[in-house]
N, CA, C and O of each residue as an XYZ file, in Angstrom:
548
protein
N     -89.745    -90.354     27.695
C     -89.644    -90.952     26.374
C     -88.263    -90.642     25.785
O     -87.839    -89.488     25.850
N     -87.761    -91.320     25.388
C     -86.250    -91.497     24.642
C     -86.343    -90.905     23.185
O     -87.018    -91.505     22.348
N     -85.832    -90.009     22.936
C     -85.903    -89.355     21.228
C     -84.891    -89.363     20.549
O     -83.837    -89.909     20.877
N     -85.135    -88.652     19.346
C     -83.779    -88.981     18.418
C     -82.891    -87.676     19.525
O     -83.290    -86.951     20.436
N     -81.713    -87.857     18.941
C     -80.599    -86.628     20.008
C     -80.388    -87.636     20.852
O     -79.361    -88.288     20.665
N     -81.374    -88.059     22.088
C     -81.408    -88.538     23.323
C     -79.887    -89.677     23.207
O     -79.464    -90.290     22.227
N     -79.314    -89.614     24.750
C     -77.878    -90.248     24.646
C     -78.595    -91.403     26.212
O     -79.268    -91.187     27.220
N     -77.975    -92.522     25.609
C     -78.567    -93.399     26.758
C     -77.764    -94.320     27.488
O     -77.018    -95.059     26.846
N     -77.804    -94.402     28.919
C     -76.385    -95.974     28.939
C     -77.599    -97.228     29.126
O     -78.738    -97.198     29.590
N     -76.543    -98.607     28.375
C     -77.062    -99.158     28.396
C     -76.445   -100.976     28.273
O     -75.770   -101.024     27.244
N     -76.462   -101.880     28.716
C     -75.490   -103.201     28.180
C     -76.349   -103.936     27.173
O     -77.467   -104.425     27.333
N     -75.509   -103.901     26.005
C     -76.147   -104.702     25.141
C     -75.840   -105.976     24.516
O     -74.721   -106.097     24.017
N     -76.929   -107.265     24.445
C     -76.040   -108.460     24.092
C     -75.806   -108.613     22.527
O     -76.606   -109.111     21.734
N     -74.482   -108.057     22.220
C     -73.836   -107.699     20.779
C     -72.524   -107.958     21.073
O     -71.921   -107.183     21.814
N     -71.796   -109.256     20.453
C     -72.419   -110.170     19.513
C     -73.480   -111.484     20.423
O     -74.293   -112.288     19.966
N     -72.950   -111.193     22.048
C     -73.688   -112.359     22.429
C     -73.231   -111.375     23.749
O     -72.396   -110.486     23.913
N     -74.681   -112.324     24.940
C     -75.367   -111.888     26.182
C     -73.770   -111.926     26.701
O     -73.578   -111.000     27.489
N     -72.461   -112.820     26.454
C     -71.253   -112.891     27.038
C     -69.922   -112.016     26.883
O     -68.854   -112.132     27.483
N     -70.312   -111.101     25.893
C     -69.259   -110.709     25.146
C     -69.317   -109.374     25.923
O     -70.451   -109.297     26.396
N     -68.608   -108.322     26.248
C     -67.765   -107.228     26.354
C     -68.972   -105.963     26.548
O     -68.922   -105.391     27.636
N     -69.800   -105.601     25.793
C     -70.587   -104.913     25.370
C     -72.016   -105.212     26.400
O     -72.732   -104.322     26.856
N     -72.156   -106.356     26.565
C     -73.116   -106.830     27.837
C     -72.772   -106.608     28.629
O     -73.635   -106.234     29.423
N     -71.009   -106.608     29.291
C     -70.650   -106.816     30.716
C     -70.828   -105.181     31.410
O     -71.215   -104.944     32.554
N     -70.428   -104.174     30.371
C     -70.654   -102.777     30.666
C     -71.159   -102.046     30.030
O     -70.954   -102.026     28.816
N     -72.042   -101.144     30.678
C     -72.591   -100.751     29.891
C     -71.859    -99.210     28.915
O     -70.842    -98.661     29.338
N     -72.396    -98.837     27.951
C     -72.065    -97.838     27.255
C     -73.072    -97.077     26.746
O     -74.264    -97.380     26.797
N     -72.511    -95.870     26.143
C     -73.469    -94.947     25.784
C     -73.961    -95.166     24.410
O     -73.167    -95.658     23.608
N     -74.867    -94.941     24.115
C     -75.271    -95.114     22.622
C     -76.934    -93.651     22.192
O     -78.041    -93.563     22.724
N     -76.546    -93.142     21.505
C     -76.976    -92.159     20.568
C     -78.434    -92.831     19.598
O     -78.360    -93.507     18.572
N     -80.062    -92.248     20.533
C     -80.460    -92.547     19.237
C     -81.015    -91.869     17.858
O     -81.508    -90.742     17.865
N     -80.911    -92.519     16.884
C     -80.984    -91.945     15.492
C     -82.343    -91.686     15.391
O     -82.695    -90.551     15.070
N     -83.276    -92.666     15.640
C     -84.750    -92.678     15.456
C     -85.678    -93.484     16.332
O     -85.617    -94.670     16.653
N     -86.307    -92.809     16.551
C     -87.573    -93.263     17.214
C     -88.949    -93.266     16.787
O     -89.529    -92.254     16.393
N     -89.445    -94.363     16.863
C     -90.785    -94.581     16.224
C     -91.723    -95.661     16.531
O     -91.656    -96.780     16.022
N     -93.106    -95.066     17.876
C     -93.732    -96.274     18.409
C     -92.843    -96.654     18.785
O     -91.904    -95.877     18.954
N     -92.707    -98.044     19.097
C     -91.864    -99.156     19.739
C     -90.020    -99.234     18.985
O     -89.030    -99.723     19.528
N     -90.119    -98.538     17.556
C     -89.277    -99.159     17.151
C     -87.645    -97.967     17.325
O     -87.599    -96.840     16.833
N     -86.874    -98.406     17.864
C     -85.660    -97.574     17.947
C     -84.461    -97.715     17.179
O     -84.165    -98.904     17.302
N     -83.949    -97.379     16.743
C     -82.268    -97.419     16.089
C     -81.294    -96.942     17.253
O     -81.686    -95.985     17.920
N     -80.475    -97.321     17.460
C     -78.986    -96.839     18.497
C     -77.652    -96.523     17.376
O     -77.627    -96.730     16.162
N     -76.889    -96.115     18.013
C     -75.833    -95.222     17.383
C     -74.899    -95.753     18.766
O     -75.332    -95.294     19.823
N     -73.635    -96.687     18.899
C     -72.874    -96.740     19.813
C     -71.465    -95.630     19.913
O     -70.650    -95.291     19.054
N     -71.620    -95.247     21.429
C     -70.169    -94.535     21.394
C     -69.443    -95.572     22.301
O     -69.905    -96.497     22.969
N     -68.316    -95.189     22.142
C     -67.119    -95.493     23.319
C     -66.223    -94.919     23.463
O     -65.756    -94.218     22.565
N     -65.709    -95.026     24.602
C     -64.340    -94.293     24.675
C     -62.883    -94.160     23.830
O     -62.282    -95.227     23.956
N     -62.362    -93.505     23.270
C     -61.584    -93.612     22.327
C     -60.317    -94.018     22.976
O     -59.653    -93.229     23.648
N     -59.942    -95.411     22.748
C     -59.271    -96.629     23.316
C     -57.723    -96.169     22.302
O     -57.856    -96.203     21.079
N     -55.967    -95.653     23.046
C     -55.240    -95.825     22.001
C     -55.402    -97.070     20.600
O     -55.368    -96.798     19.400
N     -55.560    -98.306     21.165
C     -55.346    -99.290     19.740
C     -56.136    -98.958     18.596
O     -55.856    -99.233     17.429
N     -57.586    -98.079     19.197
C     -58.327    -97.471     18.419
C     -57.624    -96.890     16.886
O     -58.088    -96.984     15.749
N     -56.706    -96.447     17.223
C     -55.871    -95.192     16.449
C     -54.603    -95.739     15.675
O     -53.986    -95.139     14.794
N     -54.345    -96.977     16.171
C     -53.503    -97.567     15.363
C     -54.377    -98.636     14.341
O     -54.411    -98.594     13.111
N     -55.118    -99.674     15.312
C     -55.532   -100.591     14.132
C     -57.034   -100.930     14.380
O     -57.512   -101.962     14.852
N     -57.890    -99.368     13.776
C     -59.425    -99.253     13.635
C     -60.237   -100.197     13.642
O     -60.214   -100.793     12.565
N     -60.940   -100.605     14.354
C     -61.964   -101.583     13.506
C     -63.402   -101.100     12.438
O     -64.163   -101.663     11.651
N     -63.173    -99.639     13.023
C     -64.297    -99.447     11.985
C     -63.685    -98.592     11.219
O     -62.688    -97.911     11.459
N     -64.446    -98.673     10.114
C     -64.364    -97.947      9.147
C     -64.720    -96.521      8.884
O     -64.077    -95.609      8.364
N     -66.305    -96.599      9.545
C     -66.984    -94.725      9.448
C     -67.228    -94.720     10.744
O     -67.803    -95.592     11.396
N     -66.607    -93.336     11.245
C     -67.094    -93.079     12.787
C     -66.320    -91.359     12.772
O     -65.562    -90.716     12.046
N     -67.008    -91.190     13.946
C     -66.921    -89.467     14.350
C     -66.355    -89.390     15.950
O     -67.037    -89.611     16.951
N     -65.031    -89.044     15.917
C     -64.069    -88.844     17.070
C     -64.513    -87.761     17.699
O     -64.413    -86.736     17.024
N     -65.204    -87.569     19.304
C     -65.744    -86.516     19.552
C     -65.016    -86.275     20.899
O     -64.776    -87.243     21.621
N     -64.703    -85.195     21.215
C     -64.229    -84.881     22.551
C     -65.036    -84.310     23.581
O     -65.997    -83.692     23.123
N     -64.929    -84.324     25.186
C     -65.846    -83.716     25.975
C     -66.063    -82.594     25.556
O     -65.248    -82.113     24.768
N     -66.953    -82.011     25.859
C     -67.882    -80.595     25.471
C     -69.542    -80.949     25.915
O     -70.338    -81.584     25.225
N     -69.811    -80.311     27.337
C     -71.009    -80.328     27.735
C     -71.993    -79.375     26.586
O     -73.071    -79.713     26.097
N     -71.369    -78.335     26.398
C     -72.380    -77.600     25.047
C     -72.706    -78.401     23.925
O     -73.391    -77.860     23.057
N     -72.349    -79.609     23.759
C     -72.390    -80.388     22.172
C     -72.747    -81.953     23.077
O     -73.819    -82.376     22.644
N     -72.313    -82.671     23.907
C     -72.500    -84.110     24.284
C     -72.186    -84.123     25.863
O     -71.411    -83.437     26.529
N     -73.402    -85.536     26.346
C     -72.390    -85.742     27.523
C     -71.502    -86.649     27.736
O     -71.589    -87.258     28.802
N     -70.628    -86.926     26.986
C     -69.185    -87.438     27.207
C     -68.107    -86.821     28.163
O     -67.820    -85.629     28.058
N     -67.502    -87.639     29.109
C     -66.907    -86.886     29.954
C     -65.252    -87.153     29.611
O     -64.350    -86.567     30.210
N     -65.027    -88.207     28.470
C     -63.783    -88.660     27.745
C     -64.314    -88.467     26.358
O     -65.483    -88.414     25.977
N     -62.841    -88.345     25.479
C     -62.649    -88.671     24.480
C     -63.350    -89.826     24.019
O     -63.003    -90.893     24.526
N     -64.675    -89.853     22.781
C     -65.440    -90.790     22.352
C     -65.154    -90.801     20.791
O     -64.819    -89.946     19.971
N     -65.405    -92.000     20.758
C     -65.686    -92.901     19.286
C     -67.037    -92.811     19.398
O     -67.658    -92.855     20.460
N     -67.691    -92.631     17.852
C     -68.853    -92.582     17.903
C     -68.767    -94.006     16.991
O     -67.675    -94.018     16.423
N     -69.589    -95.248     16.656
C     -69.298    -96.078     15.682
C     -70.402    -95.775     14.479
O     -71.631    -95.797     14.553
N     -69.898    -95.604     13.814
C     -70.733    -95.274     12.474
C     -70.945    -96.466     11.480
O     -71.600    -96.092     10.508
N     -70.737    -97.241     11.449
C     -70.730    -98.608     10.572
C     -71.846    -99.252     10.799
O     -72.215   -100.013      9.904
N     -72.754    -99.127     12.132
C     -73.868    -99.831     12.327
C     -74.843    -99.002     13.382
O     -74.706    -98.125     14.234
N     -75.840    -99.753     12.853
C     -77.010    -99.253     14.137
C     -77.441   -100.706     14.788
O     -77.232   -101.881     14.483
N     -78.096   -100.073     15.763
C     -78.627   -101.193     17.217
C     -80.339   -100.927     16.589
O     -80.759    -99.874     16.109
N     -81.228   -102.410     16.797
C     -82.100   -101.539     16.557
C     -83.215   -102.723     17.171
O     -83.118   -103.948     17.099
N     -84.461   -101.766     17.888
C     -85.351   -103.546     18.791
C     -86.358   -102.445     18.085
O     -86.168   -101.386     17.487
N     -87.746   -103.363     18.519
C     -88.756   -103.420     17.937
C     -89.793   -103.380     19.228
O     -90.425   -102.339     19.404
N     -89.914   -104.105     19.817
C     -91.457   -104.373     20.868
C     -90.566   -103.614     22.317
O     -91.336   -102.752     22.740
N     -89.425   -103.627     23.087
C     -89.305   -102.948     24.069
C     -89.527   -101.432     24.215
O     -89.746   -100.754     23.212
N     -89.474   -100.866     25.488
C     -89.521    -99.602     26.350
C     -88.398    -99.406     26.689
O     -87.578   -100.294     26.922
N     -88.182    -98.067     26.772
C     -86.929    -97.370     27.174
C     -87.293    -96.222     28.388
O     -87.825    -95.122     28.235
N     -86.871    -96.798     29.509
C     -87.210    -95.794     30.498
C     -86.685    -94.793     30.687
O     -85.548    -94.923     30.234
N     -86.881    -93.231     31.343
C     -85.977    -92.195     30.758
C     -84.903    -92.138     31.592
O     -84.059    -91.263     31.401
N     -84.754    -93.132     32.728
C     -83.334    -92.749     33.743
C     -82.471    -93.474     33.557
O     -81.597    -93.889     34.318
N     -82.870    -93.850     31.529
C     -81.542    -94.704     31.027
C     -80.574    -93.328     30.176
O     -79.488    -93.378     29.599
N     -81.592    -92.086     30.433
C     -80.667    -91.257     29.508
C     -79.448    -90.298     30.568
O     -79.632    -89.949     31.734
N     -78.491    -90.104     29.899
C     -77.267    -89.572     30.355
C     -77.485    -88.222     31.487
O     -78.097    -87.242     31.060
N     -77.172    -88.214     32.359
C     -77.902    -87.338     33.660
C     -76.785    -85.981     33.221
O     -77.487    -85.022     32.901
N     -75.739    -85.740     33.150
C     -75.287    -84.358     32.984
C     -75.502    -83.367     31.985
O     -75.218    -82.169     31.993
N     -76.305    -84.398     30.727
C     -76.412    -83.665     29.531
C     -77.293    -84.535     28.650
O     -76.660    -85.098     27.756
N     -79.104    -84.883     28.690
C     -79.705    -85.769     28.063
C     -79.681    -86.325     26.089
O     -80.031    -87.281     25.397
N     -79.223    -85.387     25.984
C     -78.698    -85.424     24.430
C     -77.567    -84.710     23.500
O     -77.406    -83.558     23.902
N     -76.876    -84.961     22.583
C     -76.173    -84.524     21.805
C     -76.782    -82.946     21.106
O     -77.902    -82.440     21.160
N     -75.674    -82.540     20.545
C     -76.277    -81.082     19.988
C     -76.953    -81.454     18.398
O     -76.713    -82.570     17.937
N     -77.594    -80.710     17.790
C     -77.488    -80.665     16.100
C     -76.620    -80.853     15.114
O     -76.706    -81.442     14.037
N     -75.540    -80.101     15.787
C     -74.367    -80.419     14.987
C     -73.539    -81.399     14.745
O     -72.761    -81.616     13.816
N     -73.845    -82.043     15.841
C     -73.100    -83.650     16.486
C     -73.604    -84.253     15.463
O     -72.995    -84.717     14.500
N     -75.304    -84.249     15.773
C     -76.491    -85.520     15.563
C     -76.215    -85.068     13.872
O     -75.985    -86.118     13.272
N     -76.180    -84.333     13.278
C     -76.288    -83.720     11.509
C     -74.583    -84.930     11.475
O     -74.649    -86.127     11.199
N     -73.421    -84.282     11.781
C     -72.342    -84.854     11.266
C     -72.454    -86.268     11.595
O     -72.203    -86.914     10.578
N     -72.761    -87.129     12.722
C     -72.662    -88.220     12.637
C     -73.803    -88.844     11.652
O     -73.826    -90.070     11.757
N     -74.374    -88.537     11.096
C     -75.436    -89.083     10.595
C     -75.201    -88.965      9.196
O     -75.706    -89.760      8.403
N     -74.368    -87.895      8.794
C     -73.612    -87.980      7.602
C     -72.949    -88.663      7.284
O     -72.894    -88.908      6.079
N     -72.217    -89.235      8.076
C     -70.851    -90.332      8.240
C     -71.645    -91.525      8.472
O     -70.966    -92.514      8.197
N     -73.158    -91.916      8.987
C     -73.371    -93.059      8.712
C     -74.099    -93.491      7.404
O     -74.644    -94.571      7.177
N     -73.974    -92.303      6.524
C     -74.957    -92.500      5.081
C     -73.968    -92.435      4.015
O     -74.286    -92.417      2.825
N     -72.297    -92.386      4.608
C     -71.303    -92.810      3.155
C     -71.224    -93.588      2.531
O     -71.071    -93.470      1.315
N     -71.308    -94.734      3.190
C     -71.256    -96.182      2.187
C     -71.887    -97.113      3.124
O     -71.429    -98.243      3.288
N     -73.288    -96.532      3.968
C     -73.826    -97.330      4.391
C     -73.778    -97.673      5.766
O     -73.001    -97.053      6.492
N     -74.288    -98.311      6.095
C     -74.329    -99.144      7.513
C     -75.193   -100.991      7.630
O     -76.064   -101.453      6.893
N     -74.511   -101.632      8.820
C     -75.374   -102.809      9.184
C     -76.206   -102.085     10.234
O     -76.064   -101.131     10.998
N     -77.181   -103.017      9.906
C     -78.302   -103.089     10.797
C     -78.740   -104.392     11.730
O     -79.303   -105.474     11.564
N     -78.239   -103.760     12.634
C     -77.883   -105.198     13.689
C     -79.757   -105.320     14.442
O     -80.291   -104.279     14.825
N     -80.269   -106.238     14.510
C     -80.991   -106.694     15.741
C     -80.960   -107.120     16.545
O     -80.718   -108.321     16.661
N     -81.252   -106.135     17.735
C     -80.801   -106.687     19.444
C     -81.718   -107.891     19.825
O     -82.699   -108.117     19.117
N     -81.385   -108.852     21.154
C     -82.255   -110.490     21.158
C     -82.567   -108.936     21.733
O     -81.758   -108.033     21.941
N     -84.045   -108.947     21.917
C     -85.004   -108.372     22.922
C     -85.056   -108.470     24.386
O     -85.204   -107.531     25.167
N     -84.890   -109.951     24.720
C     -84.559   -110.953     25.959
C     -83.801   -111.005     26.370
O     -83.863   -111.355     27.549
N     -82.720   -110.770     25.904
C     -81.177   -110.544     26.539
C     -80.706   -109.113     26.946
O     -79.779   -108.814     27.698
N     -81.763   -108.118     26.113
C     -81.175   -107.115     26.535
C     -82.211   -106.326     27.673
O     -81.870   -105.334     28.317
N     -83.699   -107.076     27.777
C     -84.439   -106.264     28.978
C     -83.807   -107.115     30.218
O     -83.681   -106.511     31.282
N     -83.338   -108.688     30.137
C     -82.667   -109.123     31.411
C     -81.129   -108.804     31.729
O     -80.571   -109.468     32.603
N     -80.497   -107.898     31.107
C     -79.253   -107.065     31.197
C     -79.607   -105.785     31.679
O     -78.808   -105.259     32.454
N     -80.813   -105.071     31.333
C     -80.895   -103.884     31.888
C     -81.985   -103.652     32.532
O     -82.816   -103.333     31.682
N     -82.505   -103.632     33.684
C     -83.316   -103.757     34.564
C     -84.866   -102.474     34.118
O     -86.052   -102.666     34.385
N     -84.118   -100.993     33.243
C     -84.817   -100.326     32.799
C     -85.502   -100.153     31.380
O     -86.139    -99.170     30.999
N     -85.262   -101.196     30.753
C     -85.936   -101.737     29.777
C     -86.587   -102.851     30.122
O     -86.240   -103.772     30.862
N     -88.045   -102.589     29.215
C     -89.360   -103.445     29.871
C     -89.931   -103.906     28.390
O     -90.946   -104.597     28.307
C-alpha cells in the first residue's frame, strides 16, 4: 500500500498522454492517502534553466541524502500543485527501491511550502495513466 511519505516513479498524462511527463517517468511524493483517493507531490531533477527562469513559484530544492529521500540528484520538489485520481490502485513496486519514502522533515517543510498561497489541484485522466503504467490497475 502506498502512504503519505511514500516516494513513487511513475508517467503521468499531465498536460496530455503526449507531453514530456508521460514519456518518462518521475518521482512524485505522496501527500495523502485515503481509500482509493491519492494526492501526488511531483519532483524532478533540478534542470540549470530551472534557476534562471523558474516556472514555479513554491517548491523545495532538495539534494541527495539517503537519510532524508531517495533522490540520487539534485531535486525540485514542485509545490504549486498536486496530482490527484480517485478510483485507481497503486502497486507497491511503484515505490522508490533504495529508500521507500522521504523523512519528516522533508514531508513537514514541503508541505509548508505547499500551504503559502496555495496550490492547483490537477486531476489525472485515470485511463491514460493505468495504460502508461502497467502497475496501476
Amino acid at each position: 500500500m502506498i502512504n503519505e511519505k511514500d516516494v513513487v516513479r511513475m508517467k503521468v498524462p499531465y498536460p496530455s498522454i503526449s507531453d514530456g511527463m508521460a514519456v518518462a517517468s518521475h518521482m512524485y511524493i505522496c501527500n495523502k492517502h485515503s481509500g482509493t483517493v491519492y494526492e501526488y507531490i511531483k519532483c524532478q531533477t533540478l534542470k540549470p534553466y530551472m534557476l534562471i527562469r523558474n516556472p514555479m513559484v513554491h517548491y523545495h530544492d532538495e539534494q541527495p541524502d539517503i537519510s532524508r529521500n531517495p533522490f540520487t540528484r539534485p531535486t525540485r520538489i514542485d509545490c504549486d500543485k498536486l496530482f490527484l485520481t480517485t478510483t485507481v490502485h497503486y502497486d507497491d513496486r511503484l515505490k522508490t527501491l533504495n529508500r521507500p519514502d522521504v523523512c519528516e522533515d522533508l514531508f513537514r517543510s514541503v508541505r509548508v511550502e505547499l500551504l503559502k498561497d496555495g496550490y492547483t489541484n490537477i486531476n489525472i485522466n485515470e485511463i491514460e495513466l493505468k495504460n502508461l503504467n502497467r502497475l496501476i490497475y
